[in-house]
Every structure is written in C-alpha cells, then in structure tokens.
C-alpha angles and dihedrals in degrees: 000000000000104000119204096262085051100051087041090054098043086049088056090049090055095048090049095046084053098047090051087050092052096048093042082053084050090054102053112104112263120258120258096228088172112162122204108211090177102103114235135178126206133181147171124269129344095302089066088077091076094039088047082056097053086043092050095061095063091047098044080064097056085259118159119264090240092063083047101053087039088054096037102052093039085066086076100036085061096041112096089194079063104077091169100060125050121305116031086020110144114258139240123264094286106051102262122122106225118183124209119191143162135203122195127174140190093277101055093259116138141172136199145186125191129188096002115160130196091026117109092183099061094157088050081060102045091046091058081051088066101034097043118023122047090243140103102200135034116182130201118320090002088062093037086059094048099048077058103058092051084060103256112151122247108241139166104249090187109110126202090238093048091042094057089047080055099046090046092046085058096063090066099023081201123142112215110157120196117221110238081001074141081077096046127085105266086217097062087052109106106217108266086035096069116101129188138240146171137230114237123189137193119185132174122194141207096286103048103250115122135208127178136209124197125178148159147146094237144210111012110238094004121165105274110269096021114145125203127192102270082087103045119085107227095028109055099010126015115167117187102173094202087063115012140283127251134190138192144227133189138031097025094199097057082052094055101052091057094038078235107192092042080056099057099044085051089049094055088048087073103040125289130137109240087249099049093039092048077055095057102053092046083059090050084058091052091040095064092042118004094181101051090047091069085062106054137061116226128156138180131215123192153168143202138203089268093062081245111144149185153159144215135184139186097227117031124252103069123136149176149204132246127194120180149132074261111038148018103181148131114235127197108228117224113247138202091223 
C-alpha cells in the first residue's frame, strides 16, 4: 500500500528525474538546420558534366530539382556513344537491352522501373510510376506496358555497334569486368573486357529542396533479369530533404547487401560530412568481404542541406561531376584502393 510521504517522495523523484532531462536536452548541442538556397547539380563520372548542364538549365530558372535530375540524366540515356546508359547500352547475355532506372524527390515519393526494355527514357517512366500508379516498382513487360499507355514509343535500343560488342563477347562467353572502364573509350573495349555502369544525380534548387535520378542498362552481358542497385531506392539512389540525398555507381550487388545510398544519408543524420559518410560506408563493403572488395569498383556520391559534397570510392579513378553559380568542374574522388 502506497502511504501519503511515499507517494510525495516518489513525486519528488519523478520531478527530479524531468528537470535533469531537460537540462541534459539543453545541453545538447543545437542542430545545424543550414539551408543552402544556391542551386547546385552533382553527378557520377566524366559524362555528368553534360547531364549537369542540362540540369543546370532547369535550375538556373528557379525550376524544381525533380524537373533537373529528370533533364540531366535523360542527356546519356539518349546518347548512343553512351553504352552504359539507355539506348546503345550493351545488352544481357542474351542479346536484349534492359534499363533500369529511379526517381526520388523531396517528399519521399519514388519511382522506379526494372527490366524495362524499348524504352530509351527509362527515368521519364519511373517518374510516372511515382506520379501516376500507387506503386513504387514495375518490372519487365509490366513496365514496358505501362511505358505504352503513357504514350512512350516502342524502339530497338540495340545498336549496331552494341550488337557487334555483343556478337564478339559470345565467342569467349566469358565476364571480365574492368574496374572505371565508364572513363575509358568504349571502342578501344575488346568484347568480354566492357562493364557496366549508371549515372546518378543530386540537385538542389533555389529554393533548398533535393531529388535524385539515378539509371543504367547494367551489367553487359548480365544474366537476363538480373537487377543491380541503380533501380532500388535505398541501394543506387536514396534522397531525405531534411538531411541530403546519395547515390551510388559501380558493382550493384555490393551496393545492395549494405542498402548503400540509405547509409550515407543516415550517416550524415548524425553528423558526418558527404565525403566522410560516403567513407564509411566503402569501409562497411570491406568490411563484409575485404578480399572481394580489391577486386570491385563502388563509389558513392552524396549532398547535404548545406549544398556541401563528396565522394569516395573503393578503386581509384572515380570521378564526378559539379555544376553551380560557382563551379563547373570533374573532380577526382578519394579511394580507399
């Protein structure tokens, strides 16, 4: 039975126990809720610097950061010399060029498309995913008919040039993926010797909000229906407005198994500059398998609220593209390799 001095002194207890919490709170050091209002556009390896351009001219209008990613990252899907990205991309295993592709913007919404095929703008469809269905993901034909339906035009991305990588990479079968071949003249690529790779792109405009896009056509001569991370919201691209956005490039599988991009936006929740969060989560990847890490290429590309950004990269020779008022420039991230 609980008498009157016990209750009074328990009372006491409980107040106690509330004023300490509020002065440890107070004494918490405040939160940096900086917000950068300068619109800037960043994006993975050399090619960004003609998607950031395209980027750039809907940010240099006050447009939203959504409409740049979406413009930026549409200059190599369309680009044939590009056989990484949509159309001209190199094909699976079994000759078929399949896109994968994400959209995120400042309100958590995301779209996504996986396995679509005859489709060059594979971002323009994942972002109707996201603006028209109630879904996050379509996959293969169920993404293809869709694409139709909103009025996109069936075409043969194959490219003859594409189709003859693909014709000499049969007479060996053989899966030999270079590491920063994205930087390297597709011509001079003996078949069995060609990657793959994405573009991934984080813009902020003028008035502080960020999106991300992030596409590719994967793997060359991947197994047919396999996915990599450049689709997957969390893994190749991840966007929370309220702390920055990252995005990924490279092995999409090593990507997967840490959820890379979600990572480096938490780590910068709780502190961490883009380069040293994109760091951290490089190290988580050699953590799980050092030796298998030495022979991979992932980086990681991110930005805060503040418009600060960095990179990091297991190999060296990864780079990425900025587009600013201040800066148009390729910068060569720091790796751990």
């Amino acid at each position: 039975m609980t008498t009157r001095r016990k209750f009074l002194r328990l009372s006491l207890l409980g107040s106690a126990g509330v004023l300490a919490n509020r002065k440890s709170v107070a004494a918490a050091p405040a939160k940096d809720n900086t917000v950068n209002k300068e619109p800037i556009v960043i994006s993975t390896w050399n090619f960004g610097k003609e998607a950031n351009s395209a980027a750039w001219e809907v940010l240099a209008k006050k447009g939203r950061a959504l409409d740049a990613v979406e413009a930026g990252v549409k200059v190599p899907e369309a680009d044939p010399n590009n056989q990484s990205v949509g159309y001209g991309g190199l094909p699976d295993r079994d000759g078929r060029v399949t896109l994968d592709a994400c959209i995120m913007d400042e309100k958590y919404g995301c779209g996504s498309v996986m396995c679509l095929e005859h489709v060059t703008h594979a971002i323009s469809v994942a972002r109707l995913v996201m603006e028209k269905t109630p879904h996050v993901v379509l996959a293969g034909d169920g993404a293809l008919q869709f694409a139709l339906e909103q009025g996109f035009k069936k075409e043969n991305l194959l490219t003859p040039e594409s189709e003859q990588k693909w014709k000499e990479w049969l007479k060996t079968s053989k899966y030999e993926p270079q590491v920063n071949v994205e930087n390297q003249l597709y011509h001079t690529m003996p078949g069995g010797k060609d990657n793959h790779d994405t573009i991934g792109m984080i813009a902020q405009d003028a008035s502080g909000n960020m999106s991300g896009a992030c596409t590719t056509s994967g793997m060359a001569y991947k197994m047919h229906g396999r996915v990599g991370d450049s689709p997957i919201i969390g893994a190749g691209l991840y966007v929370d407005n309220e702390v920055g956005a990252a995005t990924s490039t490279g092995v999409g599988e090593e990507v997967i198994r840490i959820v890379g991009s979600h990572l480096v936006v938490e780590l910068m929740r709780q502190g961490l500059k883009p380069e040293a969060a994109c760091k951290a989560a490089v190290e988580r990847i050699i953590s799980r398998n050092p030796e298998q890490a030495k022979k991979v290429q992932v980086g990681f590309l991110a930005m805060n609220k503040k418009g600060e950004y960095g990179a990091y990269a297991l190999q060296s020779g990864f780079t990425y593209a900025v587009r600013s008022g201040k800066e148009e420039k390729i910068y060569d991230a720091k790796s751990i390799y």
